[in-house]
NUVEXMI-170783 format. One record per residue (C-alpha): residue in one letter; z, y, x negated. Coordinates in steps of 0.25 Angstrom, whole numbers, plus 5000, padded with zeros to 4 digits. Layout:
N
type / up / north / east
A / Z / Y / X
...
REM end
This chain:
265
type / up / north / east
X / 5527 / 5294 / 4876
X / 5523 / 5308 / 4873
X / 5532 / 5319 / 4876
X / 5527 / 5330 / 4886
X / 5524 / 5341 / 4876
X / 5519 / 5331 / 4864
X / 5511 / 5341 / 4856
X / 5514 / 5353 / 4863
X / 5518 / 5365 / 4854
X / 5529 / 5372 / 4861
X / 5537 / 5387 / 4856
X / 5549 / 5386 / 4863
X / 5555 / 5402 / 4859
X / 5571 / 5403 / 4862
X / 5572 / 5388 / 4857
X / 5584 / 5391 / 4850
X / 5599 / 5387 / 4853
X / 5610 / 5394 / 4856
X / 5624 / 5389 / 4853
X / 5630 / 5383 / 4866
X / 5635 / 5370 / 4870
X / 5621 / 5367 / 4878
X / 5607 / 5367 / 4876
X / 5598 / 5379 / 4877
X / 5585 / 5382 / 4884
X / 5577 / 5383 / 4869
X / 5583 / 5370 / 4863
X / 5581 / 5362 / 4877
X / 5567 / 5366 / 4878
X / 5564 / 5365 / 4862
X / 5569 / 5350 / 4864
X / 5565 / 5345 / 4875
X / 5551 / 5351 / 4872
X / 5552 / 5344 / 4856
X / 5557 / 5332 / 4866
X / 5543 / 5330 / 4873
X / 5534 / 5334 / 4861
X / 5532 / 5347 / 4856
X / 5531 / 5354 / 4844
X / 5540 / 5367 / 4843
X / 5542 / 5381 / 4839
X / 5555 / 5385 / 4843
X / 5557 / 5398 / 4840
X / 5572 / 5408 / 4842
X / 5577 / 5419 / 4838
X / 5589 / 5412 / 4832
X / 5583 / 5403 / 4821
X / 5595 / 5394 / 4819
X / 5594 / 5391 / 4836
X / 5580 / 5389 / 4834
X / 5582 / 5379 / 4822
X / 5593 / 5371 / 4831
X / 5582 / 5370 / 4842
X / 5572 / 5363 / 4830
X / 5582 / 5354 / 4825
X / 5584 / 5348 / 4838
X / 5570 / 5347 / 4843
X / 5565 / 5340 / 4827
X / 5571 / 5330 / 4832
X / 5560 / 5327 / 4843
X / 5550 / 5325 / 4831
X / 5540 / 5336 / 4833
X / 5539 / 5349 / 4827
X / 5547 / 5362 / 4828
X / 5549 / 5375 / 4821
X / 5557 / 5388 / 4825
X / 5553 / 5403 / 4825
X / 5564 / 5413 / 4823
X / 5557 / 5424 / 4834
X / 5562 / 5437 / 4843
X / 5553 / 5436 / 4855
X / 5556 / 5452 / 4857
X / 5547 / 5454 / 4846
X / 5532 / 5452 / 4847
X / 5531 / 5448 / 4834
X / 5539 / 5436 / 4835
X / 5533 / 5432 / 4848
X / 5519 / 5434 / 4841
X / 5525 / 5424 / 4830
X / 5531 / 5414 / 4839
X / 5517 / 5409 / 4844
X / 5510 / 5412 / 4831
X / 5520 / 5404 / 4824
X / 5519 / 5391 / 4834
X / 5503 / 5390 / 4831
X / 5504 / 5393 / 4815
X / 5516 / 5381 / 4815
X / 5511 / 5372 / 4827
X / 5495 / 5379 / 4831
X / 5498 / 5381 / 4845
X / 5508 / 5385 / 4857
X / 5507 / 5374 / 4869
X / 5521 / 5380 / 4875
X / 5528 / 5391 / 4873
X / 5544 / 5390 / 4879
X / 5550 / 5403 / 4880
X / 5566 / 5402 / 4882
X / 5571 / 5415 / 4877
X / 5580 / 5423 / 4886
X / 5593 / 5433 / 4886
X / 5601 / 5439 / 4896
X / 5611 / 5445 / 4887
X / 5615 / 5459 / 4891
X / 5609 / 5458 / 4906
X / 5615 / 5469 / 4916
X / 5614 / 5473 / 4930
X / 5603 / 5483 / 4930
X / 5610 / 5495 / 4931
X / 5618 / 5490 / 4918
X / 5607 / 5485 / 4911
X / 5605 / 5493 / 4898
X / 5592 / 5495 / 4895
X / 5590 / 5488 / 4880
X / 5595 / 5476 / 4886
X / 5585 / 5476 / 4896
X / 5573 / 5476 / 4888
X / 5580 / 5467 / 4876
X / 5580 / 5455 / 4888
X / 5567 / 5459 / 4894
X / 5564 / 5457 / 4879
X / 5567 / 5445 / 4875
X / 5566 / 5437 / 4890
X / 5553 / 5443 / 4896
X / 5546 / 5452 / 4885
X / 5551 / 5441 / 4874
X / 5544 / 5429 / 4883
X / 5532 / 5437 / 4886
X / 5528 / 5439 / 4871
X / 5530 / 5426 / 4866
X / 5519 / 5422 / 4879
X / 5509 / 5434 / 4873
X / 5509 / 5428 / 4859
X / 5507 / 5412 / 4863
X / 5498 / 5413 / 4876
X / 5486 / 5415 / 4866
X / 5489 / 5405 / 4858
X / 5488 / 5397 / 4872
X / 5478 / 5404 / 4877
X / 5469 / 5399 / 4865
X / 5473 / 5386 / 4867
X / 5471 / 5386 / 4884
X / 5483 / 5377 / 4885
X / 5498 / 5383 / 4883
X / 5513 / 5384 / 4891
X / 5523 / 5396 / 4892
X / 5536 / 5392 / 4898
X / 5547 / 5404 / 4899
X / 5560 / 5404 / 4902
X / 5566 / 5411 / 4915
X / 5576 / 5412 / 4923
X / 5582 / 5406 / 4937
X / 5589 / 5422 / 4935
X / 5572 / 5428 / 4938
X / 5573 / 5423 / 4949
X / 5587 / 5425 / 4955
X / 5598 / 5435 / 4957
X / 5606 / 5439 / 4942
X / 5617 / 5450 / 4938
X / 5608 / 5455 / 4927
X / 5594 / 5461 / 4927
X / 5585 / 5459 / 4915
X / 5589 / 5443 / 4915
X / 5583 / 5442 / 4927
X / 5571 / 5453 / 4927
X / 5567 / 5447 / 4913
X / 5565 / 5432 / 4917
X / 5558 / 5436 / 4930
X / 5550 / 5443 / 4920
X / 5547 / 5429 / 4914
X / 5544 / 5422 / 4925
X / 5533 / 5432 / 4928
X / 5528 / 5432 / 4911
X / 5527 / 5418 / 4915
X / 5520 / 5418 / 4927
X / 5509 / 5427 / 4923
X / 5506 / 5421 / 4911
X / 5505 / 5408 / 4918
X / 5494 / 5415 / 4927
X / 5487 / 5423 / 4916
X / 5485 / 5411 / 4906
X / 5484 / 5399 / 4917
X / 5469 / 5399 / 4914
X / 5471 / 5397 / 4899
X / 5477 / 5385 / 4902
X / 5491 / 5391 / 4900
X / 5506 / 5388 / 4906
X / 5516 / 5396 / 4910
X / 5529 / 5394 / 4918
X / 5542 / 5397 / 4918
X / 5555 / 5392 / 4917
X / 5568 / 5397 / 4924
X / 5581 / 5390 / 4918
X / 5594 / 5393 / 4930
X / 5608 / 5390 / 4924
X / 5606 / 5383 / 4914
X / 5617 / 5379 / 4903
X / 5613 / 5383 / 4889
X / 5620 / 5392 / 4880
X / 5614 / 5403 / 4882
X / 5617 / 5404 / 4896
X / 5632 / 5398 / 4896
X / 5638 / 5401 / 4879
X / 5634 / 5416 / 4883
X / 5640 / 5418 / 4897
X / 5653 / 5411 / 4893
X / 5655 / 5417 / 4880
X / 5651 / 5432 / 4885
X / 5661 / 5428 / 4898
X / 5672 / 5421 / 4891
X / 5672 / 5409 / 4898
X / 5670 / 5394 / 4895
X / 5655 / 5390 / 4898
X / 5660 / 5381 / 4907
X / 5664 / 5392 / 4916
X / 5650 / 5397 / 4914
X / 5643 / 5385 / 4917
X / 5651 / 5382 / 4931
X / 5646 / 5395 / 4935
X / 5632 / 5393 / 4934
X / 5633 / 5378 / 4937
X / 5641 / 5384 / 4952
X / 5627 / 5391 / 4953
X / 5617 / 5381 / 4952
X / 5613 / 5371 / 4964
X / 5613 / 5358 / 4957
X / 5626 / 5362 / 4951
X / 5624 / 5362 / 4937
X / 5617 / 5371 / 4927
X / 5604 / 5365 / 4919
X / 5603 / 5363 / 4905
X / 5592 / 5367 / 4895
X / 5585 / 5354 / 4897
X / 5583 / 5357 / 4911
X / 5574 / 5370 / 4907
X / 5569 / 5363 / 4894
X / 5564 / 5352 / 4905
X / 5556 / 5361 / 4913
X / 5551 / 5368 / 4900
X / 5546 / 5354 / 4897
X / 5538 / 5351 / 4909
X / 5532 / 5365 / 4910
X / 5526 / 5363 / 4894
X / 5521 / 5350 / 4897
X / 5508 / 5344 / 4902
X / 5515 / 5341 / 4916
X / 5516 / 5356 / 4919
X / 5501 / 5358 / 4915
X / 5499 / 5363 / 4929
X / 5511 / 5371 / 4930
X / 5512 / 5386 / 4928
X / 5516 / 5397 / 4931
X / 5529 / 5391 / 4937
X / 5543 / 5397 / 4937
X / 5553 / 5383 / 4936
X / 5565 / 5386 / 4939
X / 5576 / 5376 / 4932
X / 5589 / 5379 / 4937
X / 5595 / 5368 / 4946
X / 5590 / 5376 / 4959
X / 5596 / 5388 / 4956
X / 5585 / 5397 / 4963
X / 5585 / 5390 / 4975
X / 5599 / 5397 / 4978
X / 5590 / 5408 / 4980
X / 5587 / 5402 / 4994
REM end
């Protein structure tokens, strides 16, 4: 049987892995996405993650390459999509899982450098990687954008830019669904709630000093079903949404968090 995104060319930008004792976002998604069929450009900052990310998805048996690329710089966001049509000649998806929240303050502490180098990379970052492979789809009539958000856009957070920036997404996503729907084009948006990859447990308990098992009985104490979700649960939903199935699905915010927002009343 054919898997669900047989000969679909997907970028999937952020599919590198951090060290951890988990999977991340990027790797889950890369997989699961080599998993059902597609041919890949897996492209990081960090060229050794983004090799470890093609060494696990060969084994799937369809192609993949990496792109070493700063999505704070046009340029490489230009280069990204230029390179997915020179290597594979076209873009049917394009998965962007690159975020930071490094640095975040209340708002009254939040230096302002810090502020615009998250707004950088988690909304300005997302939105030029959109600008430089909607014409490619818009060429085509056929394409799908799914970006990475946040369960934090919608709910109370400590910090500021976090938060501002993927509510910032979530609207991207939205209006891009609404201005290229007639081109035949997809675009929704996924927000991951606490979810155990490295980024989200290695950081918090090295930066506090604490075994990540402390870490992870926190933010399990938070979460209705009682346990944090693993990237296979975003890189799940990543799946439906590139796929046929979704063909009439856009615009949407999906939340994957284990009911988490529903404590919002």
């Amino acid at each position: 049987m054919a898997g669900r995104l047989e000969g679909k060319v997907a970028i999937v930008v952020g599919a590198g892995q951090q060290p951890g004792e988990t999977v991340g976002n990027g790797r889950a998604v890369a997989e699961r996405y080599a998993e059902e069929g597609a041919t890949l450009l897996l492209v990081d900052i960090n060229e050794e993650w983004a090799e470890a990310t093609r060494a696990a998805v060969e084994r799937h048996g369809h192609p993949a390459s990496t792109l070493r690329a700063d999505i704070t710089r046009e340029e490489d966001c230009a280069a990204i999509a230029r390179a997915c049509v020179e290597r594979y000649g076209r873009i049917d998806v394009l998965h962007n899982n690159v975020g930071r929240s490094r640095g975040d303050r209340k708002t009254a502490e939040m230096d302002a450098d810090t502020w615009d180098a998250i707004m950088g990379m988690n909304l300005k970052g997302m939105f030029m990687t959109c600008k430089h492979v909607l014409p490619h789809m818009v060429a085509r009539k056929a394409g799908c954008i799914i970006n990475i958000s946040s369960t934090s856009s919608l709910s109370a957070r400590p910090t500021v830019t976090y938060k501002t920036s993927k509510a910032g997404v979530n609207a991207l996503t939205q209006h891009i669904a609404m201005e290229n729907a007639r081109h035949g084009i997809r675009a929704n948006v996924i927000l991951p709630g606490l979810i155990d990859t490295p980024m989200a447990i290695e950081r918090r308990a090295q930066e506090r000093g604490v075994p990540r098992e402390v870490v992870r009985a926190e933010r399990e104490a938070l979460v209705p079903m009682g346990r944090m979700g693993s990237a296979w649960d975003v890189a799940n939903a990543a799946v439906f949404l590139a796929s046929d199935e979704a063909g009439y699905v856009t615009g949407v915010i999906l939340p994957v968090d284990g009911g988490l927002l529903e404590k919002r009343g």
